[in-house]
C-alpha positions in Angstrom: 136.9 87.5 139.3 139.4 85.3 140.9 142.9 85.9 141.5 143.8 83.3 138.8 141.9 85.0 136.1 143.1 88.2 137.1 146.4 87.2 136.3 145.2 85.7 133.3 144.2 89.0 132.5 147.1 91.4 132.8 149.7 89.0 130.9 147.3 88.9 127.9 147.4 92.8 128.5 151.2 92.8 129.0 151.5 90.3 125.9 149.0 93.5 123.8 151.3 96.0 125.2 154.7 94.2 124.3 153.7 93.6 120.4 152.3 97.4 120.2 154.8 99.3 118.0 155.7 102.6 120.0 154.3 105.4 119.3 157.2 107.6 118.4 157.6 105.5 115.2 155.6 106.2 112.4 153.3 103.8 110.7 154.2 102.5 107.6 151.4 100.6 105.2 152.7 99.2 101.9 149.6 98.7 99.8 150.5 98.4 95.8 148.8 101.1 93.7 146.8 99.7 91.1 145.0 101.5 88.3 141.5 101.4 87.5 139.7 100.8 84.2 138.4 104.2 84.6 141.6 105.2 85.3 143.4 104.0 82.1 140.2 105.0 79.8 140.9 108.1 80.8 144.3 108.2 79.9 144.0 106.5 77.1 141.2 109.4 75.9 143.9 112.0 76.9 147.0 110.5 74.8 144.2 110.1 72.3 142.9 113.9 71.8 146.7 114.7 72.6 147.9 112.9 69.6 144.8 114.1 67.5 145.7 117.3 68.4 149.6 117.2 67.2 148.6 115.8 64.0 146.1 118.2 63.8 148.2 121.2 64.3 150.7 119.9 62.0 148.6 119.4 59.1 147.3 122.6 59.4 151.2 124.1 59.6 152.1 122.0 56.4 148.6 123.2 54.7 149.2 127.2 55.6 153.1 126.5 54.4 151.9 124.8 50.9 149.4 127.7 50.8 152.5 130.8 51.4 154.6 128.5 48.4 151.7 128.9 46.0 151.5 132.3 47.0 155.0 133.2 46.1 155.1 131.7 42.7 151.9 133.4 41.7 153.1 136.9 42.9 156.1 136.0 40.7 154.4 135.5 37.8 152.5 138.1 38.4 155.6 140.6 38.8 156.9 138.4 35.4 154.0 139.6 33.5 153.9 143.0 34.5 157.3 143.3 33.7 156.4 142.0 30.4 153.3 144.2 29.5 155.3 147.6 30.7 157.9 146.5 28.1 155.8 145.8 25.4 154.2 149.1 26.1 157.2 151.0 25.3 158.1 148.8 22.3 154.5 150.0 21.8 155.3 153.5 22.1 158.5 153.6 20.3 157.1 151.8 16.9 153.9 154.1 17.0 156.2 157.3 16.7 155.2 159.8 13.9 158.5 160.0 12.7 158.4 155.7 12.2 155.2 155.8 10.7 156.1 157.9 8.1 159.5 156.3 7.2 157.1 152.9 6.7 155.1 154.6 4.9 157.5 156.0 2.3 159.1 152.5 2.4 155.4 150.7 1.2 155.4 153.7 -1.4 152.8 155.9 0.2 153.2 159.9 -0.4 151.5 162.9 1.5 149.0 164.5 -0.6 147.9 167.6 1.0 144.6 167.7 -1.1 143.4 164.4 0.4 144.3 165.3 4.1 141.0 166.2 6.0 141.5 167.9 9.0 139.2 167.3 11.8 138.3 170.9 13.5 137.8 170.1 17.1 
């Protein structure tokens, strides 16, 4: 090489060195982040099951709650009725009295004749 080319040479090389950026300074590379269709099927999929899954439990809450309503009124009518049946049991027990019985029966005209008792021998 000649002396001319050589000197060609190192200025192209001083030129490379001069538009290097130092090395002590960190490289920064602004690329814009873009999203692929993959990408947004998949998050569209995930809001999806996310969403069917709210509604889901929900429902299901509301359904159980109607459910523990239903429940409730039927145990009170149940608890209605048996209060109901134990007191006509002891209206029961009062108007069959022996005592009663026989007051009605002297009322309708009926009278106790002992020849036409039968007594059952056990």
């Amino acid at each position: 090489m000649s002396n001319l080319a050589m000197k060609l040479e190192q200025q192209r090389q001083e030129k490379q060195n001069h538009q290097q950026i130092p090395v002590s300074e960190p490289i920064i590379i602004k690329r814009r982040a873009t999203i692929t269709p993959g990408e947004k099927l998949l998050m569209v999929l995930f809001v999806g099951l996310f969403l069917f899954g709210a509604i889901s439990i929900v429902s299901k809450s509301y359904a159980v709650y109607q459910a523990n309503i239903d429940i409730q009124k039927t145990e009170a009518k149940i608890e209605e009725q048996t209060k109901l049946n134990s007191d006509l049991h002891v209206q029961v027990e009062e108007l069959s009295t022996y005592d009663r019985i026989w007051e009605k029966a002297n009322e309708l005209g009926l009278k106790l004749d002992q020849n036409n008792v039968k007594s059952v021998n056990e």
